[in-house]
C-alpha positions as CSV (number, residue, x, y, z in Angstrom):
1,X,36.7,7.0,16.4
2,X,38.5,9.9,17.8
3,X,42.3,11.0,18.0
4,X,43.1,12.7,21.5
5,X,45.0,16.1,20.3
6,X,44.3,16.6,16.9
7,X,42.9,19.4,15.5
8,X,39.2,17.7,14.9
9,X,39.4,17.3,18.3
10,X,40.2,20.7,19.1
11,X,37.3,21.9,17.0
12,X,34.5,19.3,18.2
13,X,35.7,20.1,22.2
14,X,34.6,24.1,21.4
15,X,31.6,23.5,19.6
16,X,30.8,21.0,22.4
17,X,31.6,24.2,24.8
18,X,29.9,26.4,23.2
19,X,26.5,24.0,22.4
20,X,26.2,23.5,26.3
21,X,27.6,27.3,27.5
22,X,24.6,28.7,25.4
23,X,22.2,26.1,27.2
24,X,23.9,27.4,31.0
25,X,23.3,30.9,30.1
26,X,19.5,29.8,29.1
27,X,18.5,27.3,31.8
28,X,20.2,28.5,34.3
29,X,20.0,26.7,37.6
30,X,18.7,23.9,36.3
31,X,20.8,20.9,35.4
32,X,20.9,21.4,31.9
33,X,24.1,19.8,30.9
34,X,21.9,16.4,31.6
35,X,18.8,18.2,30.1
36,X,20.3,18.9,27.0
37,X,21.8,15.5,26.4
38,X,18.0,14.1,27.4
39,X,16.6,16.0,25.3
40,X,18.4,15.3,22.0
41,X,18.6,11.7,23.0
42,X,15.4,10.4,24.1
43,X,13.7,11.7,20.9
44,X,16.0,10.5,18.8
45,X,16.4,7.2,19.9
46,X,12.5,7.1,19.8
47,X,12.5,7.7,16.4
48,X,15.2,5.4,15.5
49,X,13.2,2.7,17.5
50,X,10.0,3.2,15.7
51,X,11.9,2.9,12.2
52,X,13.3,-0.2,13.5
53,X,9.8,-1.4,14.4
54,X,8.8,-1.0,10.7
55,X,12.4,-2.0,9.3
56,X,11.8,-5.4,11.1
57,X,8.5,-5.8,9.8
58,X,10.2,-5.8,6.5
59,X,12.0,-9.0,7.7
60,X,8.8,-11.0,8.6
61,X,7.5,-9.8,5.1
62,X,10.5,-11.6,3.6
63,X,10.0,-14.4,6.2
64,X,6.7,-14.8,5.2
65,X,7.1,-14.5,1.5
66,X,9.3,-17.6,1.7
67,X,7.3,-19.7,3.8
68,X,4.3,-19.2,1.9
69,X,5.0,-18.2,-1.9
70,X,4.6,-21.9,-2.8
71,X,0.6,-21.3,-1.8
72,X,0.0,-18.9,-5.1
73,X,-2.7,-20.3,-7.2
74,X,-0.3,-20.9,-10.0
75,X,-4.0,-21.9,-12.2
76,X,-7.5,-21.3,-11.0
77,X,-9.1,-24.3,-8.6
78,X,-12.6,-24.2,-10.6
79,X,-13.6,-23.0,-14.0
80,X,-16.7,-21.8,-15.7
81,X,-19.2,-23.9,-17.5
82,X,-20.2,-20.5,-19.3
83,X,-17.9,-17.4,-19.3
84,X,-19.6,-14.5,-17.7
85,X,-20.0,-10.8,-19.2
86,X,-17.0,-8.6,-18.8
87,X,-16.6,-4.5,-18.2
88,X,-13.4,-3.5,-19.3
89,X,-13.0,0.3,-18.0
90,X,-10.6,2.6,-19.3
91,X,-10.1,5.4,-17.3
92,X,-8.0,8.6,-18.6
93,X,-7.5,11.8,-18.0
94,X,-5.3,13.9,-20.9
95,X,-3.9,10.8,-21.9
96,X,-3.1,12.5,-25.9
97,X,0.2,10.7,-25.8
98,X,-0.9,6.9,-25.0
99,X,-4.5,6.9,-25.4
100,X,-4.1,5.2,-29.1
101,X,-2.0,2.8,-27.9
102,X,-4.2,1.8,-25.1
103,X,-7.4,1.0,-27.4
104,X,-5.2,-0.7,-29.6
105,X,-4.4,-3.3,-27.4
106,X,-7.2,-3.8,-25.7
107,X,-9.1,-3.8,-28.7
108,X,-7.3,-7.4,-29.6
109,X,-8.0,-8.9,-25.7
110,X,-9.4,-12.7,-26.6
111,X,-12.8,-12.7,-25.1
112,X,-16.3,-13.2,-26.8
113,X,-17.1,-10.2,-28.3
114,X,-21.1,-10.6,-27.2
115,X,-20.0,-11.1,-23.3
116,X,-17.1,-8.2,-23.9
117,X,-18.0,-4.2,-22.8
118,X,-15.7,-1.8,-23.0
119,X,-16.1,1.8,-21.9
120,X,-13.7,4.4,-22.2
121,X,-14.6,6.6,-19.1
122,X,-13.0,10.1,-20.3
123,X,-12.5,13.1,-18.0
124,X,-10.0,14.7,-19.9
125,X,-10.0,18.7,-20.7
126,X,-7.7,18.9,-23.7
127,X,-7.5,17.6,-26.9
128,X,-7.6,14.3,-25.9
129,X,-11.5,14.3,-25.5
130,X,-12.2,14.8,-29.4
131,X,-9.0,12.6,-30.3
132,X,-10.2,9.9,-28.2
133,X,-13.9,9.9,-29.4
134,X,-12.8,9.5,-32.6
135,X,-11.1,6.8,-32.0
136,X,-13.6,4.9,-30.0
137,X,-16.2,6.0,-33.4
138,X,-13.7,3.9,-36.1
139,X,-13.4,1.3,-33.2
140,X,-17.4,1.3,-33.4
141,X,-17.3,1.1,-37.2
142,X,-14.9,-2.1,-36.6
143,X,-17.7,-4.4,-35.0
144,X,-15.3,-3.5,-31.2
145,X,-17.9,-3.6,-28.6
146,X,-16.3,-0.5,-27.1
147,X,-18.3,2.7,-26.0
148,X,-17.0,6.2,-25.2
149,X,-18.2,8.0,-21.4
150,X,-17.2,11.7,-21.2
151,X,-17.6,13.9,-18.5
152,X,-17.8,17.3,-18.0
153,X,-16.2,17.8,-14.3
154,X,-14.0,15.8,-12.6
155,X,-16.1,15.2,-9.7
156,X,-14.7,12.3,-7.8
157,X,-11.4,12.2,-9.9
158,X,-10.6,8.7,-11.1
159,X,-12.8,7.1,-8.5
160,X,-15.8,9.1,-10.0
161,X,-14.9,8.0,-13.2
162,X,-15.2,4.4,-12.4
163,X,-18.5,4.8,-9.9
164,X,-19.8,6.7,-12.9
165,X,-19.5,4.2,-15.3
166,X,-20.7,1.2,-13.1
167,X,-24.3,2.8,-14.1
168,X,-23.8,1.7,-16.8
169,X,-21.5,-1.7,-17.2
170,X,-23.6,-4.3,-18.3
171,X,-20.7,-6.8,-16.6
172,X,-20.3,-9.6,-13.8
173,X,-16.8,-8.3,-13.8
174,X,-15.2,-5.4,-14.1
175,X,-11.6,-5.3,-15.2
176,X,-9.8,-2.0,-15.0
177,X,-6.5,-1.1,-16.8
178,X,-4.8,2.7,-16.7
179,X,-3.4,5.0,-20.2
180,X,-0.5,3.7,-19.7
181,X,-1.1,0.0,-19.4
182,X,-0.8,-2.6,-22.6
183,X,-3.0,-5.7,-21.1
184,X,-1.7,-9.3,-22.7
185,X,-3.9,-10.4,-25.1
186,X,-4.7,-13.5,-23.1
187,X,-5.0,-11.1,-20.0
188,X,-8.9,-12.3,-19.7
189,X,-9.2,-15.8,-20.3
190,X,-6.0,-16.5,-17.9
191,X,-8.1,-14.5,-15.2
192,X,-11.8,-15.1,-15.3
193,X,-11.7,-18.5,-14.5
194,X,-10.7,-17.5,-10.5
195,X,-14.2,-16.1,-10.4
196,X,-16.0,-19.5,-10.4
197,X,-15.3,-19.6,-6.7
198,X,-18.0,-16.9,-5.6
199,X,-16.4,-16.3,-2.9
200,X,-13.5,-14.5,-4.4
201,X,-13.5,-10.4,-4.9
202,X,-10.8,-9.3,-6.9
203,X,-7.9,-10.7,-9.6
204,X,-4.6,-8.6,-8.8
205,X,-1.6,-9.1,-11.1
206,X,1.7,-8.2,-11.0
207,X,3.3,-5.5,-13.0
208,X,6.0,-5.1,-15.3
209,X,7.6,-2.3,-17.2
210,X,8.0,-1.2,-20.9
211,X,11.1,1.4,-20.0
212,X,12.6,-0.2,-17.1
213,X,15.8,0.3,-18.1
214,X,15.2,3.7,-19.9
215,X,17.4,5.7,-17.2
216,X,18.6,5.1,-13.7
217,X,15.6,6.6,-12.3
218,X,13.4,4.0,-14.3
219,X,15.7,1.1,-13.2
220,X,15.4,2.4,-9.2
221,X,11.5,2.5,-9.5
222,X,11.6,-0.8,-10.8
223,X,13.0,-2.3,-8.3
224,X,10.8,-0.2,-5.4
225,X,7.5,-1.3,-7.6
226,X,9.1,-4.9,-7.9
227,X,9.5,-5.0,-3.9
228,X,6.0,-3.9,-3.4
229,X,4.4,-6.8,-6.1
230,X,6.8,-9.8,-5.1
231,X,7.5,-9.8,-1.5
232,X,4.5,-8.0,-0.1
233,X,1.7,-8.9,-2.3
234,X,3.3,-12.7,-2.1
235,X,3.4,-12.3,1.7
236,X,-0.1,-11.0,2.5
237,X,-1.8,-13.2,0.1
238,X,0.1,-16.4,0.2
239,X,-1.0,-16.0,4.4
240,X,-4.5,-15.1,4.0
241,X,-3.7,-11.5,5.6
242,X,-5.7,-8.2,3.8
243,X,-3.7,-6.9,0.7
244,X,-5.0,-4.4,-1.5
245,X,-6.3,-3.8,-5.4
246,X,-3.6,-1.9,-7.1
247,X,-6.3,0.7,-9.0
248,X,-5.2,-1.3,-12.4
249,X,-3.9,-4.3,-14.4
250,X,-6.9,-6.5,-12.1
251,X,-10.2,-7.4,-12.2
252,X,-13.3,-6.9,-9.5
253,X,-16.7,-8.6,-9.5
254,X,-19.6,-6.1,-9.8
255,X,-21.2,-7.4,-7.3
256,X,-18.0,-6.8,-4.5
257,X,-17.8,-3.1,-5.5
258,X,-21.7,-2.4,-4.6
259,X,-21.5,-4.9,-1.6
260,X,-18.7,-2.7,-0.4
261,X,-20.0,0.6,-0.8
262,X,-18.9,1.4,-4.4
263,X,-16.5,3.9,-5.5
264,X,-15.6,6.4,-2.9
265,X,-13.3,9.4,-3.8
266,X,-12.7,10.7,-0.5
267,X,-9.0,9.7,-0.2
268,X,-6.7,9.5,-3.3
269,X,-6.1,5.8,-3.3
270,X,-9.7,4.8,-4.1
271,X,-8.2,1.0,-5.0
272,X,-6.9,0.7,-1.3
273,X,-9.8,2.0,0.4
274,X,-12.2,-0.3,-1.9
275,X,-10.2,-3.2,-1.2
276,X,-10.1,-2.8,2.5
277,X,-13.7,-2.2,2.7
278,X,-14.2,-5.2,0.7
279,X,-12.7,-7.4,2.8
280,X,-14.3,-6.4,5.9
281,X,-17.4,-7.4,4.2
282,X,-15.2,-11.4,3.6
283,X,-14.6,-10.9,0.4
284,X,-11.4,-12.9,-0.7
285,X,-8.1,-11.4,-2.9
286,X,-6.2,-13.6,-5.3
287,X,-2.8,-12.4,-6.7
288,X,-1.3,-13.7,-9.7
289,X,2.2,-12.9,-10.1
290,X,3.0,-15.3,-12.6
291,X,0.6,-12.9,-15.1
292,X,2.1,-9.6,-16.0
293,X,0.8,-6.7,-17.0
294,X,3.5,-4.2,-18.8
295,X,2.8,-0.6,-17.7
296,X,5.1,2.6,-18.1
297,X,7.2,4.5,-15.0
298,X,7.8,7.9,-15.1
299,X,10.6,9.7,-16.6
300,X,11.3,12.6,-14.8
301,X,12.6,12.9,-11.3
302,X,9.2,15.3,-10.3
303,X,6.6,13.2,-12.2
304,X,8.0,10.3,-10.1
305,X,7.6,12.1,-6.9
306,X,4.6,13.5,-7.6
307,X,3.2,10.0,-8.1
308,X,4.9,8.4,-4.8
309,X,3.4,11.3,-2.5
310,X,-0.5,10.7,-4.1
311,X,0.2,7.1,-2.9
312,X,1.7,8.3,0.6
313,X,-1.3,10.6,1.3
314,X,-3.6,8.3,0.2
315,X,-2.9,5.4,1.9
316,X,-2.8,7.8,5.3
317,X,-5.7,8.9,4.4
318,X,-6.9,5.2,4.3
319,X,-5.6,4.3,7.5
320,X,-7.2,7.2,9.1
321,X,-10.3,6.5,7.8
322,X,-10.2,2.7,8.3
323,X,-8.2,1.5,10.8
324,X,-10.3,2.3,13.8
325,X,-13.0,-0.1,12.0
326,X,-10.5,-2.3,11.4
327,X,-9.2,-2.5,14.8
328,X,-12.7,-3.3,16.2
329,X,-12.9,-5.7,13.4
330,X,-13.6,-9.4,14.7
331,X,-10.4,-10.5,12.8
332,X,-7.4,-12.4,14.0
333,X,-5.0,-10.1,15.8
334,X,-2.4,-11.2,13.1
335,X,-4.5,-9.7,9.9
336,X,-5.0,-6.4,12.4
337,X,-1.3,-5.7,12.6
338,X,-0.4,-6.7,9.3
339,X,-3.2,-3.6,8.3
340,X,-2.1,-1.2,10.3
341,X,1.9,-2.1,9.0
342,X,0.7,-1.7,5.3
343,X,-1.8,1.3,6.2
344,X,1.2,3.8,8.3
345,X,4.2,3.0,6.8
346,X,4.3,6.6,5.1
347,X,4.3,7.6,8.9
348,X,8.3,7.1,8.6
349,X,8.7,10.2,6.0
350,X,7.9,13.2,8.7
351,X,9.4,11.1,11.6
352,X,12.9,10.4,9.1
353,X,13.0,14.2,8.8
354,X,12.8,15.3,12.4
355,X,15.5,12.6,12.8
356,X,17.7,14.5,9.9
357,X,17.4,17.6,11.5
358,X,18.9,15.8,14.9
359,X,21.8,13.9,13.7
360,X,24.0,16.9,14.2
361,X,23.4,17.5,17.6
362,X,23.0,14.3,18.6
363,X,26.6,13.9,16.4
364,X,27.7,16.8,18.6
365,X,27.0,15.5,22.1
366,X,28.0,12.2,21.6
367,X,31.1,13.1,21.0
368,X,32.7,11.8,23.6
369,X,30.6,8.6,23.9
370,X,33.1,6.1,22.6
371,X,32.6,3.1,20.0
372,X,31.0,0.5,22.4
373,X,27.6,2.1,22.8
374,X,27.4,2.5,18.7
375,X,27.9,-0.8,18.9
376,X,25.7,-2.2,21.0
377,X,22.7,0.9,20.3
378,X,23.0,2.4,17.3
379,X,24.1,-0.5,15.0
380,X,21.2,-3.2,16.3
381,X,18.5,0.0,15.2
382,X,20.7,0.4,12.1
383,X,20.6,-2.7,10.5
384,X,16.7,-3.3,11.9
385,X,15.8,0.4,10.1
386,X,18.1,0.5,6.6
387,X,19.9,-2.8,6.2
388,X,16.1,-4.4,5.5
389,X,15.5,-2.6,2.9
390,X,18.7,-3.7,1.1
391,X,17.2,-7.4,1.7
392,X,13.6,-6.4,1.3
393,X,14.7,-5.4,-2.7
394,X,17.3,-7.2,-3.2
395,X,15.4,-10.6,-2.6
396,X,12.3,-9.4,-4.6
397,X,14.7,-9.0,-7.7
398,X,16.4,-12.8,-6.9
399,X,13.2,-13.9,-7.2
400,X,11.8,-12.5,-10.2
401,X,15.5,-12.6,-12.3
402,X,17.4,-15.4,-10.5
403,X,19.7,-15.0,-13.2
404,X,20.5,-11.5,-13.4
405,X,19.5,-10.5,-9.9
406,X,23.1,-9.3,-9.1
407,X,23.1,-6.2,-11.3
408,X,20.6,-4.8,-8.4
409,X,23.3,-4.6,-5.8
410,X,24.9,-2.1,-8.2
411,X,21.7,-0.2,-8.2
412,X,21.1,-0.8,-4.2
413,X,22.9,2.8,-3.3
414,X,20.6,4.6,-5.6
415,X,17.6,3.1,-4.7
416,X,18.4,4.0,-1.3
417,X,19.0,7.7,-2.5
418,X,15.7,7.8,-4.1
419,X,14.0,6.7,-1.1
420,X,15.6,9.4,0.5
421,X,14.7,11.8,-2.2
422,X,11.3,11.1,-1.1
423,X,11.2,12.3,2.2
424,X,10.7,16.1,1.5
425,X,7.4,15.8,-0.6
426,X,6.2,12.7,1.4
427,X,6.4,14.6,4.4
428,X,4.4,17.3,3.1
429,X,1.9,14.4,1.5
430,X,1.1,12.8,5.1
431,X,0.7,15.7,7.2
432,X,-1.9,16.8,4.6
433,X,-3.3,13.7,5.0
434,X,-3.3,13.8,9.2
435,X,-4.3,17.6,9.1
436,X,-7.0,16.7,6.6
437,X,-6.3,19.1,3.8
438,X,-7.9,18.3,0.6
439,X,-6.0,18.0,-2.6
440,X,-6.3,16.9,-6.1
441,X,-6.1,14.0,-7.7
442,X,-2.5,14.7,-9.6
443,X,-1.7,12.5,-12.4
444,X,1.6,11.2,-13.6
445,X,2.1,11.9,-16.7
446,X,3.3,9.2,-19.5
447,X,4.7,9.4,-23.1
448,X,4.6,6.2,-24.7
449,X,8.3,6.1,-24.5
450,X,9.0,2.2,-24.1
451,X,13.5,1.6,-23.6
452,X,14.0,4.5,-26.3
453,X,15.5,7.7,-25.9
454,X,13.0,10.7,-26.3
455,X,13.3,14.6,-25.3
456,X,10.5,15.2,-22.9
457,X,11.3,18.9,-21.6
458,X,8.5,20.1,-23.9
459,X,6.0,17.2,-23.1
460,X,2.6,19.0,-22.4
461,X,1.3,17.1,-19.1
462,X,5.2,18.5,-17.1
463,X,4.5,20.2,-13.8
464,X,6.4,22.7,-12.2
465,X,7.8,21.7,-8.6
466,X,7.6,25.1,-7.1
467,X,9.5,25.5,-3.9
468,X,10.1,21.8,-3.3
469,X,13.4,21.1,-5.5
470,X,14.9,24.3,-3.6
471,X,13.9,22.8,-0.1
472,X,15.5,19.5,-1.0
473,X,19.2,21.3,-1.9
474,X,18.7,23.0,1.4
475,X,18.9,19.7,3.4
476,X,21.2,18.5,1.3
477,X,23.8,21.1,2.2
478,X,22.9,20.2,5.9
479,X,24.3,16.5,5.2
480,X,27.2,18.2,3.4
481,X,27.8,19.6,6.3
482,X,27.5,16.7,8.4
483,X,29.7,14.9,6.2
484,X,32.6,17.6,6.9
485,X,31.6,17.1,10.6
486,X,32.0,13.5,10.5
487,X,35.3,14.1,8.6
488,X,36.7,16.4,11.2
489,X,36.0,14.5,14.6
490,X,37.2,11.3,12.6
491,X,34.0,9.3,12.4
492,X,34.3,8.2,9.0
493,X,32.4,5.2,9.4
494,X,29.0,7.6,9.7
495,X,30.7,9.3,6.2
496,X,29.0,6.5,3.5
497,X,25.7,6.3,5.5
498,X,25.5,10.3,5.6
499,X,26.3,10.9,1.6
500,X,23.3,8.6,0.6
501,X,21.2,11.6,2.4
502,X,23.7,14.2,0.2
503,X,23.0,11.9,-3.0
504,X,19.5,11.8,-2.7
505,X,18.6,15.2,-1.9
506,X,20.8,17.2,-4.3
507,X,19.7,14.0,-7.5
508,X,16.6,15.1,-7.0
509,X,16.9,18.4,-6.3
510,X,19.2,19.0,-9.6
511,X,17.5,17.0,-11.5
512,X,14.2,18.6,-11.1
513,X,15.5,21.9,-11.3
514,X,17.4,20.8,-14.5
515,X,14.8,19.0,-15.7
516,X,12.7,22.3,-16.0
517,X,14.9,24.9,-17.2
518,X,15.7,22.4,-20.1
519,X,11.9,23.0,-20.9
520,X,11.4,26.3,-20.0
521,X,14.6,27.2,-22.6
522,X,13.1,24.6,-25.5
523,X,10.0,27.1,-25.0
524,X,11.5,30.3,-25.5
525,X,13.2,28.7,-28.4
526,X,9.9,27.7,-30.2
527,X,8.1,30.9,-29.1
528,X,11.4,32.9,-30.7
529,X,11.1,30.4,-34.1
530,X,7.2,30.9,-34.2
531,X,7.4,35.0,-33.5
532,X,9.7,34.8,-36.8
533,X,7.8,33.2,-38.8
534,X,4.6,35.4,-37.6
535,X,6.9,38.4,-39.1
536,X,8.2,36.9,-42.3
């Protein structure tokens, strides 16, 4: 809304002016009033219509999720007559801070000890390797039928640690649990039995969380984590569409992973690229939501991004090298567009950035375009791009805490910020992925923190974030001013939707930057007290 004669007025009229007086002295004799406005316009709306696209495929996961979350195997059809052998792998990488507790619990899993392997596949290069082994040696000494796989390189990353250790697995299936996982006692004996249809591939549970509500940032990936495992796991499997392994807290039958070409390490989401391969090939997925498996999230606001970009560029990389086969699949056109939804969706990352960087113009020459045409354009693409996401999470967390549920609509405008914060290093994670450039596999580090407190700035496995935390205060300040804008020329309805892209960058631009000067200071503090005691 505008106010005829005010001074935001005043101000938006020159800027207008002067926006389209530099375009007439550039494109002279051509009608570039028009072509400007075209310009801005078209691509914007494009944009805005492609997130749309995906926002609305959001709703028919929900839709779906309803219809058919009744059709989860709540216990398995068929049972064994005698239990088959079992590979549990354990695969870490400088784990020093949860590896103990990790063999611990696994070490107590209820399954016959003569059809029970365990193999800790270690590719660590600190002190976790000798730490480790001699853990696995007093294991040994216990009568645990555990053995201890370390290699030298980390060829292959994680999905060279598991091919690796398939040479040597002695088991039907395979189940496969990450450092930071604490699998249920029971976790076996409530899973196997879904193996005595042959037919079936792979066991996926659901995941829950040690220190969900160790910070707000714990809380918010909760709840993204919790969308991912209710509504579109529930969805895909409860209507026989493809749905992938999660890389942990499941369990795989041998006999799938060779069928579908084994192990391949030539994206960074080895699960999803598996688990698509695998069920070209007709092998079926089960999901299990009613098992969980507790697991920890990261702490820090870069260990957190750091993790969601491996899984953007990964699951690009996925869709780039799988979709074409999928596509000429002979599969029902439903399960083809359900895989290419759940194999691009990181596509939105770059495309929400180019859309960022237009608002202001677009802000600029729609200045005189009065409320009507928000209305009836921008609000329809609105609610189909962002207000599905507030239902997409909302809904997951009804379902999975019908009590307590409400406490998330509190939480809705920071998970929306941290989606936001995401945009930045996703953007960076996909175009990799597109332009093919070859990365490693980064890990996210854990502590074995659980709900408690702890001071991680020192924490050995912490990253630095380089130029990323400064790119994200950068367009921050753009929103700030986009805000003051919006202010001026009295648009204040665009003011709330425009300070969640303010909140998001600057959280996780601070915090990162915070975040790491707390450690850099707690190290020149210990290198000042060990210097001293060097001189004494």
């Amino acid at each position: 809304m505008t106010v005829t004669g005010s001074p935001a007025l005043l101000l938006a009229t020159s800027t207008n002016q002067f926006v389209h007086s530099f375009f007439d002295d550039t494109f002279a004799g051509v009608h570039h009033l028009e072509f400007f406005d075209w310009a801005l316009l078209v691509p914007y709306f494009l944009l805005l219509v492609i997130l749309s696209v995906y926002g609305c495929h959001r709703y028919e996961m929900i839709r779906r999720y309803m219809k058919h979350k009744k059709n989860m195997l709540a216990a398995p059809p068929l049972k064994f007559e005698s239990l088959p052998r079992i590979t549990v792998q354990l695969p870490i990488y400088n784990e020093r801070y949860v590896v103990e507790r990790l063999l611990e619990e696994v070490s107590k899993m209820e399954y016959p000890r003569d059809l029970l392997q365990i193999q800790v596949l270690d590719d660590s290069t600190d002190d976790t390797h000798p730490f480790t082994e001699g853990l696995v040696r007093e294991y040994q000494a216990a009568g645990v039928p555990i053995e201890y796989l370390h290699r030298t390189n980390r060829h292959g990353f994680k999905a060279g640690a598991l091919q690796d250790g398939m040479r040597t697995a002695t088991g039907e299936l395979i189940a496969i649990f990450d450092a930071d996982f604490i699998p249920p006692r029971d976790f076996l004996t409530r899973t196997v039995h879904y193996f005595a249809d042959p037919g079936v591939g792979v066991v996926q549970t659901r995941w829950s969380y040690l220190n969900r509500y160790y910070s707000l940032l714990t809380e918010v990936e909760a709840m993204l984590l919790d969308g991912h495992f209710v509504i579109e796991h529930g969805a895909r499997c409860g209507s026989g569409l493809f749905f992938n392994f999660n890389g942990t807290a499941g369990i795989l039958r041998a006999k799938m992973i060779e069928d579908a070409g084994g192990w391949q390490h030539d994206t960074l989401t080895e699960d999803s690229d598996l688990s698509y391969r695998a069920q070209l090939k007709g092998w079926r997925f089960i999901y299990v939501p009613s098992i969980d498996c507790p697991s920890e999230l990261p702490v820090d606001t870069y260990g957190f991004q750091v993790q969601q970009s491996r899984w953007a560029k990964g699951l690009t990389q996925v869709a780039i090298k799988l979709l074409p086969q999928i596509l000429r699949a002979k599969l029902p056109l439903r399960v083809k567009l359900e895989a290419f939804f759940h194999l691009t969706p990181n596509i939105s990352y770059p495309l929400m950035l180019i859309l960022s960087a237009l608002m202001l113009p677009v802000m600029i020459v729609r200045f005189y375009m009065g409320w009507f045409q928000m209305v009836t354009i921008d609000m329809p693409l609105i609610i189909a791009s962002f207000w599905s996401i507030s239902a997409f999470y909302l809904i997951a967390q009804q379902q999975l805490y019908p009590k307590s549920w409400k406490r998330s609509l509190l939480l809705m405008p920071a998970l929306m910020a941290a989606g936001i914060a995401l945009t930045v290093i996703n953007t960076k994670a996909v175009l990799e992925a597109i332009f093919g450039i070859k990365s490693a596999f980064a890990r996210t580090p854990k502590y074995a923190l659980g709900d408690r407190k702890m001071k991680i700035e020192h924490a050995r496995y912490r990253r630095r974030s380089g130029w990323l935390p400064y790119a994200e205060l950068a367009v921050g300040s753009y929103f700030v001013y986009m805000v003051a804008f919006a202010i001026q020329t009295w648009n204040f309805a665009a003011v709330p939707f425009l300070l969640l892209f303010v909140a998001g960058y600057y959280w996780a631009g601070f915090s990162t930057l915070y975040q790491e000067l707390q450690g850099r200071l707690r190290w020149q503090r210990e290198r000042a007290l060990a210097l001293e005691k060097t001189v004494a």
